[in-house]
DSSP file (Angstrom, degrees, kcal/mol; ACC not computed):
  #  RESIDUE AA STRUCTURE BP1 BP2  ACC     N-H-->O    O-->H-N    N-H-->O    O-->H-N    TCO  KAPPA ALPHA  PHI   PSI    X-CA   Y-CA   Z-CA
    1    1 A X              0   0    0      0, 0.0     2,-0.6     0, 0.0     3,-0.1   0.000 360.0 360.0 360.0 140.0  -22.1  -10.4  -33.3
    2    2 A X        -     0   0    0      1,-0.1     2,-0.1     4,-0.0    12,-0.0  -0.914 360.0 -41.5-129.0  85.4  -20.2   -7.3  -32.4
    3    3 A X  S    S+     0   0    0     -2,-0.6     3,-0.3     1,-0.1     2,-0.2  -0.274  89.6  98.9  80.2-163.5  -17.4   -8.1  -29.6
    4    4 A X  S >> S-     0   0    0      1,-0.2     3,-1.5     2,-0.1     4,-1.4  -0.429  98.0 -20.8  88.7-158.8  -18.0  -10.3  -26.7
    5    5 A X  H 3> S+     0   0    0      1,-0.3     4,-3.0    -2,-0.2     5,-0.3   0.869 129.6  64.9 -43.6 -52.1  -17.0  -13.9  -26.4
    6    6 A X  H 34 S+     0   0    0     -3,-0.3    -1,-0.3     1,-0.2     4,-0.2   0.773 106.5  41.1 -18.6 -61.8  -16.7  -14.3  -30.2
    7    7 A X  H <4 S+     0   0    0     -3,-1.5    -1,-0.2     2,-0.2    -2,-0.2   0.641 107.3  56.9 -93.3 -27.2  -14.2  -12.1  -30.4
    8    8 A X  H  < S+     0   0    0     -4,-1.4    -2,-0.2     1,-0.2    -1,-0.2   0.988 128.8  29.7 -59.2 -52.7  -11.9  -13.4  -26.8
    9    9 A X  S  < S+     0   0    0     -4,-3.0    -2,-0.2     1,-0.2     2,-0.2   0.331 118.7  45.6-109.7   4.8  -12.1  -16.8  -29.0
   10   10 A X        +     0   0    0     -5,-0.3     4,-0.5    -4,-0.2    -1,-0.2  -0.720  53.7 174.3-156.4  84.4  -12.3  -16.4  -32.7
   11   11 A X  S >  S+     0   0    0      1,-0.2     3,-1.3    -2,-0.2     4,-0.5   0.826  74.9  65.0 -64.0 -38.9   -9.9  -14.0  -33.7
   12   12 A X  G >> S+     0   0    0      1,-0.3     3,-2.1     2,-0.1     4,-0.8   0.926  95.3  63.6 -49.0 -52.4  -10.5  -14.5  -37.4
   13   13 A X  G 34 S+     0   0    0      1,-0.3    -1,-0.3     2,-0.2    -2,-0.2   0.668  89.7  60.3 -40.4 -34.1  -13.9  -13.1  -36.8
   14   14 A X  G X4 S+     0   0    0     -3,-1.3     3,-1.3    -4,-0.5    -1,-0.3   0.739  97.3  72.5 -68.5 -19.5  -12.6   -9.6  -35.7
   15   15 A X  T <4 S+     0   0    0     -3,-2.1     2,-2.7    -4,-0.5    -2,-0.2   0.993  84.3  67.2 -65.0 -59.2  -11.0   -9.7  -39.6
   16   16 A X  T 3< S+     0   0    0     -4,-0.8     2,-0.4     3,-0.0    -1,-0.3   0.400  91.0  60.5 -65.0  21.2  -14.3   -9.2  -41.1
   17   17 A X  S <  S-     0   0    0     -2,-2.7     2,-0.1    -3,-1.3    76,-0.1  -0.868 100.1  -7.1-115.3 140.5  -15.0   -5.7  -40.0
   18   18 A X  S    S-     0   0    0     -2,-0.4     2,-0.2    76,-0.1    76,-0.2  -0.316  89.1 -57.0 111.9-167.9  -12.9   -2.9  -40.9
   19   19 A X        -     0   0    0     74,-1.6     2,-0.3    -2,-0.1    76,-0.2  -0.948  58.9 -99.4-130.9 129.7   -9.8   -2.4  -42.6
   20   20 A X        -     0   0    0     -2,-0.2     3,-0.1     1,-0.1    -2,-0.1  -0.406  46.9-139.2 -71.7 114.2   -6.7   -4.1  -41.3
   21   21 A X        -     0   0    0     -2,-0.3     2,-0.4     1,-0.2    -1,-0.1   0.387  43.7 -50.2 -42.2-174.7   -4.8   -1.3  -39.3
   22   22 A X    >>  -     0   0    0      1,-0.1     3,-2.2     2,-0.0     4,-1.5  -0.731  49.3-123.6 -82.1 127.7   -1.0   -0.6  -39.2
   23   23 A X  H 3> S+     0   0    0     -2,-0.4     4,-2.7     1,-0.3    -1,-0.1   0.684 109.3  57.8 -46.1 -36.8    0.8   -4.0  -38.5
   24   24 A X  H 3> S+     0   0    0      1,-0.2     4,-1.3     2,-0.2    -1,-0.3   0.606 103.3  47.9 -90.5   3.8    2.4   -1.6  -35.2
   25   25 A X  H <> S+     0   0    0     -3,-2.2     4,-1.6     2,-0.2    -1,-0.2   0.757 108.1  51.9-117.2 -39.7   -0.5   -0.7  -33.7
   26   26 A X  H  X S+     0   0    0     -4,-1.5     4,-1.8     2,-0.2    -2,-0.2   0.952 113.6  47.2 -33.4 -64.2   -1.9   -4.1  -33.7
   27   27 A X  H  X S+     0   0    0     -4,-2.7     4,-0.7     1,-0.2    -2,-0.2   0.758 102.6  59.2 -60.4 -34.3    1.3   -5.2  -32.2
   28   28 A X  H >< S+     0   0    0     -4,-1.3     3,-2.5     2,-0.2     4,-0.5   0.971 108.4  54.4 -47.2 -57.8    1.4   -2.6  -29.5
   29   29 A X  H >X S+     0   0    0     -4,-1.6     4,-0.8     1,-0.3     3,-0.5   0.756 103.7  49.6 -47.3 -42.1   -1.8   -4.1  -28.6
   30   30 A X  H 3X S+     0   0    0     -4,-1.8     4,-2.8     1,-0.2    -1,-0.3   0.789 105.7  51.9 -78.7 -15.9   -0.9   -7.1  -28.3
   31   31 A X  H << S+     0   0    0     -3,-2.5    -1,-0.2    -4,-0.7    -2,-0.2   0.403 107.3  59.6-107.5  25.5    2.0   -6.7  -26.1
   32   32 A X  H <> S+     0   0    0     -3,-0.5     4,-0.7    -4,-0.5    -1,-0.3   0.398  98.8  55.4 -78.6 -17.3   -0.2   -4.7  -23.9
   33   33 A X  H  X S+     0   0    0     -4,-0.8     4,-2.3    -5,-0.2     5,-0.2   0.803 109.4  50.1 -80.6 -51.9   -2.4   -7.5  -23.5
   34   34 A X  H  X S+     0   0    0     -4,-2.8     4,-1.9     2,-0.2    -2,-0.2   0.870 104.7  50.4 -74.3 -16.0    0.5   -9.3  -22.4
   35   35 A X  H  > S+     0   0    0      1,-0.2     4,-2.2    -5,-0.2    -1,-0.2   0.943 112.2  51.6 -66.0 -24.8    1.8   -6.9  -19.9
   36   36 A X  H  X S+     0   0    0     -4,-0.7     4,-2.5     1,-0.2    -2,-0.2   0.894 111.0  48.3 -75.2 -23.4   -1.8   -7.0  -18.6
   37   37 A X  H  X S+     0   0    0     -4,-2.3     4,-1.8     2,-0.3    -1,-0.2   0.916 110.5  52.9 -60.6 -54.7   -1.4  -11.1  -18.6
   38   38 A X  H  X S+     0   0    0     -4,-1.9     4,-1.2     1,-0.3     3,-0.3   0.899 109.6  48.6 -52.4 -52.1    2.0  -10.6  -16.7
   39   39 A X  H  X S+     0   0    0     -4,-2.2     4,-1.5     2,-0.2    -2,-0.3   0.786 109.1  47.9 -78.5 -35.1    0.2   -8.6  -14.2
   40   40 A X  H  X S+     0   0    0     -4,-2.5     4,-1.2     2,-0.2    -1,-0.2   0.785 112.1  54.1 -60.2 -38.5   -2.7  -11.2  -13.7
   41   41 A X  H  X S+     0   0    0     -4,-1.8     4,-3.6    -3,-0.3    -2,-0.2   0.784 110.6  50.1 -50.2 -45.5    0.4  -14.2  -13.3
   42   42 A X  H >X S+     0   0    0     -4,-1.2     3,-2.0     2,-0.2     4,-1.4   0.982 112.5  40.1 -48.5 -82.4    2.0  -11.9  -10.5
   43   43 A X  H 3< S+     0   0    0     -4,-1.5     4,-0.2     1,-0.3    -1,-0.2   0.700 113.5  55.7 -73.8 -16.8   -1.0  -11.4   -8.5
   44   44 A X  H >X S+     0   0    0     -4,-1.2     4,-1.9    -5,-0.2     3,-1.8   0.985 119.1  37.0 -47.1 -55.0   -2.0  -15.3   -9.1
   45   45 A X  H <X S+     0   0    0     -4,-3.6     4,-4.8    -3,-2.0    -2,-0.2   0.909 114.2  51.0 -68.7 -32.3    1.6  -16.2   -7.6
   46   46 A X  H 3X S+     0   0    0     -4,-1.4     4,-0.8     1,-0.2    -1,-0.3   0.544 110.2  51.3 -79.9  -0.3    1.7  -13.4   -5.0
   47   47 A X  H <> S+     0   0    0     -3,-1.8     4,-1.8    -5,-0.3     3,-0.4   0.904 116.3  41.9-100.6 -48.1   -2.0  -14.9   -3.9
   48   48 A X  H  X S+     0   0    0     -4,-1.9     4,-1.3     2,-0.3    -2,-0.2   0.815 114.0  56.0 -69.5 -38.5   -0.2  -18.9   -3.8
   49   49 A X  H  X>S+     0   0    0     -4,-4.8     4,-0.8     1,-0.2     5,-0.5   0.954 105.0  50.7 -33.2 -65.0    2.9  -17.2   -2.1
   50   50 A X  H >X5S+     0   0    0     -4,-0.8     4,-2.1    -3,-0.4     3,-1.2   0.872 110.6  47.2 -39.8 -68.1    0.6  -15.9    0.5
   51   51 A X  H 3<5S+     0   0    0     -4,-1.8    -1,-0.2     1,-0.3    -2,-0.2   0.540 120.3  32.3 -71.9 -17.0   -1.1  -19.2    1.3
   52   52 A X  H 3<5S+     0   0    0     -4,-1.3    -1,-0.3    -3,-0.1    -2,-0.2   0.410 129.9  26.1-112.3  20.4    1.7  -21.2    1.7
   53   53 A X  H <<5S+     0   0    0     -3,-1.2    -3,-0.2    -4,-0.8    -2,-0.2   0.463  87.8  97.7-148.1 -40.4    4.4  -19.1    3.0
   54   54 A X  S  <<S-     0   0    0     -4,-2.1     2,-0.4    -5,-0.5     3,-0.1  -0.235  77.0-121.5 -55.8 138.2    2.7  -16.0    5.0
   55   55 A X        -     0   0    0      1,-0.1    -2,-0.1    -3,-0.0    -3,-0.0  -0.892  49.4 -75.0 -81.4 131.4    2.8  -17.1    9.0
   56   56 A X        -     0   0    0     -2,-0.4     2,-0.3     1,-0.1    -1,-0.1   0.190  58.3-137.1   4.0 129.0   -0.7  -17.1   10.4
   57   57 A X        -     0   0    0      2,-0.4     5,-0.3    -3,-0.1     6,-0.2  -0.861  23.6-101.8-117.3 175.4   -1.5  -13.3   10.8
   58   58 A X  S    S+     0   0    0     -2,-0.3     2,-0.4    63,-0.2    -1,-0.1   0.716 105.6  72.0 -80.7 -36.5   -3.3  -11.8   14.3
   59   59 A X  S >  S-     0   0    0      1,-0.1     3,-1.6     2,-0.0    -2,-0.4  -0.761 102.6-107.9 -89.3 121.8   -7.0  -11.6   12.4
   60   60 A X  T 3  S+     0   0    0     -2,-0.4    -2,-0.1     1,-0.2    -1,-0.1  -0.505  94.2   1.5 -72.9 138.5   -8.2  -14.7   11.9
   61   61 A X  T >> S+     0   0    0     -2,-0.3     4,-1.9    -4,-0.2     3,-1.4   0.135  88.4 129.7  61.4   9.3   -8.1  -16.2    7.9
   62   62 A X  T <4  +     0   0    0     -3,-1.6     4,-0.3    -5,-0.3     5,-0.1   0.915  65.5  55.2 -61.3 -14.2   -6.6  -12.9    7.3
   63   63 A X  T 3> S+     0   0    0     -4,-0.3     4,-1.6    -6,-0.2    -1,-0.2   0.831 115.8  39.3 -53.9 -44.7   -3.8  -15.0    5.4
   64   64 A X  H X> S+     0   0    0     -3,-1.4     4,-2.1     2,-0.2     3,-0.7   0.992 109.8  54.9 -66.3 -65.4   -6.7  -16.6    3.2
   65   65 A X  H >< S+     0   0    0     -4,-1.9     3,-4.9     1,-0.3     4,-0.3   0.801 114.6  43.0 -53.2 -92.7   -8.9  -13.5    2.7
   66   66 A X  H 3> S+     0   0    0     -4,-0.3     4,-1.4     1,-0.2    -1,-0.3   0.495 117.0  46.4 -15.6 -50.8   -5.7  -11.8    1.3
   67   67 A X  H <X S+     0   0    0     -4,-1.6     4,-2.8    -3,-0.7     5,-0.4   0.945 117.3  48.8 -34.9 -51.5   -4.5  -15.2   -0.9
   68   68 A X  H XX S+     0   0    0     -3,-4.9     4,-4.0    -4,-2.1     3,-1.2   0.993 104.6  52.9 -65.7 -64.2   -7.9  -15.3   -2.0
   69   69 A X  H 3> S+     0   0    0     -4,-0.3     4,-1.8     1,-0.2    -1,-0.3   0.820 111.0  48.8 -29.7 -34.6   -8.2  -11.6   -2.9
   70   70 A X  H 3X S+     0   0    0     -4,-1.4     4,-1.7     1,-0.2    -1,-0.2   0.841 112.2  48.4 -99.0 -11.8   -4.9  -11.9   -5.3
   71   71 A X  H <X S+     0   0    0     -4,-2.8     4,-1.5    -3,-1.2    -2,-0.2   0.796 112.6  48.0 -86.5 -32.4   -6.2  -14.8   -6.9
   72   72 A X  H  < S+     0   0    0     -4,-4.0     3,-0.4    -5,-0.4     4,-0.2   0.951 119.0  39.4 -33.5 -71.3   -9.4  -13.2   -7.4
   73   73 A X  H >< S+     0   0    0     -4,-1.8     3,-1.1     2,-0.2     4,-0.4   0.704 106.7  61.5 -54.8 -58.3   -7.7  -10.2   -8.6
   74   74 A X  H >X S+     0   0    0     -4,-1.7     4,-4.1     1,-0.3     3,-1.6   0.895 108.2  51.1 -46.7 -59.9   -5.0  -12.1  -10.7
   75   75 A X  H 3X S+     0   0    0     -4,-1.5     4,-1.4     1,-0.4    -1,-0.3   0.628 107.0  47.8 -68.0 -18.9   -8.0  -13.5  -12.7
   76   76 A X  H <> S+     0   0    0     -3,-1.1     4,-0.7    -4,-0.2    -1,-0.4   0.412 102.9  58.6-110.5  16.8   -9.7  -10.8  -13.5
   77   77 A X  H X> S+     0   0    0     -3,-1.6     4,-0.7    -4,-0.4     3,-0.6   0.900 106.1  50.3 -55.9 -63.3   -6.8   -9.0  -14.6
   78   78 A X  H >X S+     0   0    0     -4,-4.1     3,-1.8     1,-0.2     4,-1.5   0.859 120.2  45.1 -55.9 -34.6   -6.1  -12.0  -17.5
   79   79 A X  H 3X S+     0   0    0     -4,-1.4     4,-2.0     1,-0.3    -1,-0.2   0.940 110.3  45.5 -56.2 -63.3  -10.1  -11.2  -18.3
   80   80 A X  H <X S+     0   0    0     -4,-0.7     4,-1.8    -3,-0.6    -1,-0.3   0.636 111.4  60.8 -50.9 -30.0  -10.2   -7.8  -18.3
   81   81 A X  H << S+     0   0    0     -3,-1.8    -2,-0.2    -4,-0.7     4,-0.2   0.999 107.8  40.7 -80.6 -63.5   -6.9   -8.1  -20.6
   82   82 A X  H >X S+     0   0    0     -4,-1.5     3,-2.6     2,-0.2     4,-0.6   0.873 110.8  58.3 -50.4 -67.7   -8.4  -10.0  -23.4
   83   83 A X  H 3X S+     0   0    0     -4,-2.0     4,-1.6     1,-0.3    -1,-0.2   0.771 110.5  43.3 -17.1 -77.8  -11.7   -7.9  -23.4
   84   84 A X  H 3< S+     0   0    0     -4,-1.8    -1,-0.3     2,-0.2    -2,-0.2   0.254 111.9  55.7 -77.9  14.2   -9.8   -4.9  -23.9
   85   85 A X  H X> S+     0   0    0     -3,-2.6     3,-2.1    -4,-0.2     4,-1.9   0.883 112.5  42.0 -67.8 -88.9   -7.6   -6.6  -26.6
   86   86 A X  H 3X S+     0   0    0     -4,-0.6     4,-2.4     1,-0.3     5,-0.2   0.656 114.7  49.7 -53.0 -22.8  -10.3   -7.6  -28.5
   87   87 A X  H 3X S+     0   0    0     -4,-1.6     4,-1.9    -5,-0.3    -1,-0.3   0.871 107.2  53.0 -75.9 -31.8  -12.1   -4.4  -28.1
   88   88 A X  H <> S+     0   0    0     -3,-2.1     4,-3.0     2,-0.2    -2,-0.2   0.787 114.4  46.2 -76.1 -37.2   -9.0   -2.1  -29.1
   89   89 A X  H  X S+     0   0    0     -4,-1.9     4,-0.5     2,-0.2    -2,-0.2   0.849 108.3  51.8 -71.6 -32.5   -8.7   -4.3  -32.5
   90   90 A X  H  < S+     0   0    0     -4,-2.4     4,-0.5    -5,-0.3     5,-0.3   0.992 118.7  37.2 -77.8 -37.4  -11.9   -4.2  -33.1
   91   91 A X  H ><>S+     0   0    0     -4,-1.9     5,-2.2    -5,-0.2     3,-1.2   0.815 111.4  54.8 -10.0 -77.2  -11.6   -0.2  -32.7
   92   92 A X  H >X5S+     0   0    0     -4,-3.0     2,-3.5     1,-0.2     3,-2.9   0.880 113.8  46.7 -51.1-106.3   -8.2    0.2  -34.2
   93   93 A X  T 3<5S+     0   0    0     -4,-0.5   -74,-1.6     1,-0.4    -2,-0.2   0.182 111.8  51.1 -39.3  -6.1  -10.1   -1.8  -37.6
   94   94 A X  T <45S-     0   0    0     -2,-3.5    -1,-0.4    -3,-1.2    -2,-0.2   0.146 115.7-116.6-116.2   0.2  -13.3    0.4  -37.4
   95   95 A X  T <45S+     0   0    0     -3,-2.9    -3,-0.2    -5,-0.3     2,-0.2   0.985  70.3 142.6  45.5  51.9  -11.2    3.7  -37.4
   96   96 A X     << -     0   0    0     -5,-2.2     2,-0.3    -4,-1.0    -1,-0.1  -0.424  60.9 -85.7 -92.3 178.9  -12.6    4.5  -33.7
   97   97 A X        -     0   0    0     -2,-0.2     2,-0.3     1,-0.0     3,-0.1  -0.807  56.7-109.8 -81.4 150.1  -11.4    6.0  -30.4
   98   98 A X        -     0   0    0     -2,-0.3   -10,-0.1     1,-0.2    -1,-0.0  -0.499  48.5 -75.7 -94.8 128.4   -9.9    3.3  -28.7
   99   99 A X        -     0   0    0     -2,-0.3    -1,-0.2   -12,-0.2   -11,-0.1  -0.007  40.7-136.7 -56.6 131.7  -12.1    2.0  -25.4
  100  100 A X        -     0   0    0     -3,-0.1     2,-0.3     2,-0.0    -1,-0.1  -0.300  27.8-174.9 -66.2 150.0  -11.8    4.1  -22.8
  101  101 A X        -     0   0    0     -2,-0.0     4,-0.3     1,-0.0     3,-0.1  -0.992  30.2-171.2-146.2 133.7  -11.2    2.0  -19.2
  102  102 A X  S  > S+     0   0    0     -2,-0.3     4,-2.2     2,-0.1    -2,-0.0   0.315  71.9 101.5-105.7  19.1  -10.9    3.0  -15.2
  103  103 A X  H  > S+     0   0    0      1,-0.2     4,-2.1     2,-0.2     5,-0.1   0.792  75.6  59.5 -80.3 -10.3   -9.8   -0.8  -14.5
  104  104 A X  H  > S+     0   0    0      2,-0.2     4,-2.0     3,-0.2     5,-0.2   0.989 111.2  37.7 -64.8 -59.0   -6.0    0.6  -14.3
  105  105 A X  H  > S+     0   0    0     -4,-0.3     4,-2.6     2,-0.2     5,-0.3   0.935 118.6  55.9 -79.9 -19.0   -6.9    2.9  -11.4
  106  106 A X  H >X S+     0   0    0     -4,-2.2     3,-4.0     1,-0.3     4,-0.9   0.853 111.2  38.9 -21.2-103.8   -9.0    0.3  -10.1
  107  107 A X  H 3X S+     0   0    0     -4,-2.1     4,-1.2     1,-0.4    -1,-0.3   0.411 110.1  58.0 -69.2 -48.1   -7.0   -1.8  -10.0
  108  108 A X  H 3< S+     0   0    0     -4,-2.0    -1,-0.4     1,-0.2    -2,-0.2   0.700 110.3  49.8 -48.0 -40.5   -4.1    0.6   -8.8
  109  109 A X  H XX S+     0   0    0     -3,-4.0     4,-2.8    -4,-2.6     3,-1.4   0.752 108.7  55.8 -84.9 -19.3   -6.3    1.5   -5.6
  110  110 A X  H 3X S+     0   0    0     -4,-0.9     4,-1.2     1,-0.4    -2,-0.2   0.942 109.4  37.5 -85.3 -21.6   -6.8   -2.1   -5.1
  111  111 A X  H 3< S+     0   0    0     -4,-1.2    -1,-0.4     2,-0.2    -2,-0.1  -0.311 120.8  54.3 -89.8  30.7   -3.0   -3.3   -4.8
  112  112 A X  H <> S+     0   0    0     -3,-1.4     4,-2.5    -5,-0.1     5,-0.2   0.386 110.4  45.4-116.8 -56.9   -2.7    0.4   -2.8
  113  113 A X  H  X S+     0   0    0     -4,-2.8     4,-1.6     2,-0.2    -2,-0.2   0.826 116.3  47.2 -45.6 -43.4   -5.5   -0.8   -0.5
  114  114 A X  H >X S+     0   0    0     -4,-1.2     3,-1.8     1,-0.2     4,-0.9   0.952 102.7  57.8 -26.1 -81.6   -3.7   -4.1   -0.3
  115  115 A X  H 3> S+     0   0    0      2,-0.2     4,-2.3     1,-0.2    -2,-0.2   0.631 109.5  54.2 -50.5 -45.2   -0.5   -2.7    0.4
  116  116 A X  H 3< S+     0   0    0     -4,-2.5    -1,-0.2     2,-0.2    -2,-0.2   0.747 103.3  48.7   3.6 -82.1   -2.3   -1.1    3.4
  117  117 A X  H XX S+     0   0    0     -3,-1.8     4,-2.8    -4,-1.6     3,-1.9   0.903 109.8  48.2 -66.3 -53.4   -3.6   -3.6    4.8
  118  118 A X  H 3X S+     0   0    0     -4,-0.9     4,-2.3     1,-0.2     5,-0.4   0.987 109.6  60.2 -67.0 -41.0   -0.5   -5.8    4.9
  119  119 A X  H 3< S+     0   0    0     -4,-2.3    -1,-0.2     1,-0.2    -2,-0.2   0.407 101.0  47.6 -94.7  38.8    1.2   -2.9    6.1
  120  120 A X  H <>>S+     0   0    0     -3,-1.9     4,-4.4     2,-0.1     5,-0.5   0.577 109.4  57.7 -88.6 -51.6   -1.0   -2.5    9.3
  121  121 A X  H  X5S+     0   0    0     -4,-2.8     4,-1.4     1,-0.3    -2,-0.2   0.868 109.5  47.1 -57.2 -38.4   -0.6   -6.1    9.9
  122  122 A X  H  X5S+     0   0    0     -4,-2.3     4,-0.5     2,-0.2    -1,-0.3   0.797 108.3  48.5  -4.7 -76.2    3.0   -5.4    9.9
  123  123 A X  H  45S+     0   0    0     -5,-0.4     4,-0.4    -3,-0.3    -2,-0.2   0.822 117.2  45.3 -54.4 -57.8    3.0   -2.8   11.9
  124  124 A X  H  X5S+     0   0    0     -4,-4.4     4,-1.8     1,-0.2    -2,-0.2   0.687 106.7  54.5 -72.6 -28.7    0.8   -4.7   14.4
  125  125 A X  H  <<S+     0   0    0     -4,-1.4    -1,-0.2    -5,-0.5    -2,-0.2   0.840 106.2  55.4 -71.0 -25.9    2.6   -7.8   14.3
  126  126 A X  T  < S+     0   0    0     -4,-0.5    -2,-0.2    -5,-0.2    -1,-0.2   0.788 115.5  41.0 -79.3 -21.3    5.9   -5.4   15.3
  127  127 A X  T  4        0   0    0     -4,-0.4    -2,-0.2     1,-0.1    -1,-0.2   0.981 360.0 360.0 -77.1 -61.9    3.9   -4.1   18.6
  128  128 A X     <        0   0    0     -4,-1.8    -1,-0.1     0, 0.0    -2,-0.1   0.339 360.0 360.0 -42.6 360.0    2.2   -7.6   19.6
C-alpha cells in the first residue's frame, strides 16, 4: 500500500520505503503537522465559542451555521494535517518533490470569507 490510511496509522510502515532522510527535515515536518493541528484546535474552539457565547444574530441559525462551519473546518484542518504529514515523509524518504497543496489558500479564503460574513453581521447589528 502506498500512502493512505496505512500510513495516518502505522508509522512504522512509512520506514520501509526509502532511505531515512535528515533527522531535521523530518522534524520540521512534524512540527508543521502540529502547527496545522493547532490551527484545527482554534477553529474547533472558535466554532464552541460561537455556540455558546455569540448572541442570537438577525439571520436566523446564523449563530449555528457559523459554529457549525468552524467545527467543520477545524476537522478538516487536523485531517488534511496528517495526510500531508504522511505524504511529505513518505516524499522526503523517496527523494521526491514534496506534495504540492492549495488547502493553505483554501483555507485562507475561507476564514477571509468568514471574517466577512461576521463582519456584515456586525455592521448590521450596529444599524438595527
Amino acid at each position: 500500500m502506498s500512502g493512505g490510511l496505512k500510513h495516518w496509522f502505522d508509522p512504522e510502515s512509512a520506514h520501509t520505503e526509502g532511505t531515512t532522510p535528515d533527522y531535521r527535515f523530518s522534524l520540521a515536518n512534524e512540527r508543521t503537522f502540529l502547527a496545522w493541528i493547532r490551527t484545527g484546535l482554534a477553529l474547533i474552539a472558535g466554532g464552541l465559542a460561537c455556540a455558546q457565547f455569540l448572541p442570537p444574530l438577525p439571520i436566523a441559525r446564523l449563530r449555528e451555521i457559523i459554529a457549525i462551519a468552524l467545527l467543520v473546518l477545524g476537522g478538516g484542518v487536523a485531517l488534511r494535517a496528517v495526510d500531508h504529514w504522511a505524504r511529505a515523509e513518505r516524499a522526503m524518504r523517496l527523494g521526491v518533490d514534496l506534495p504540492r497543496s492549495r488547502f493553505p489558500a483554501i483555507l485562507a479564503i475561507a476564514v477571509a470569507l468568514g471574517a466577512v460574513v461576521l463582519v456584515g453581521t456586525v455592521l448590521y447589528r450596529m444599524v438595527t
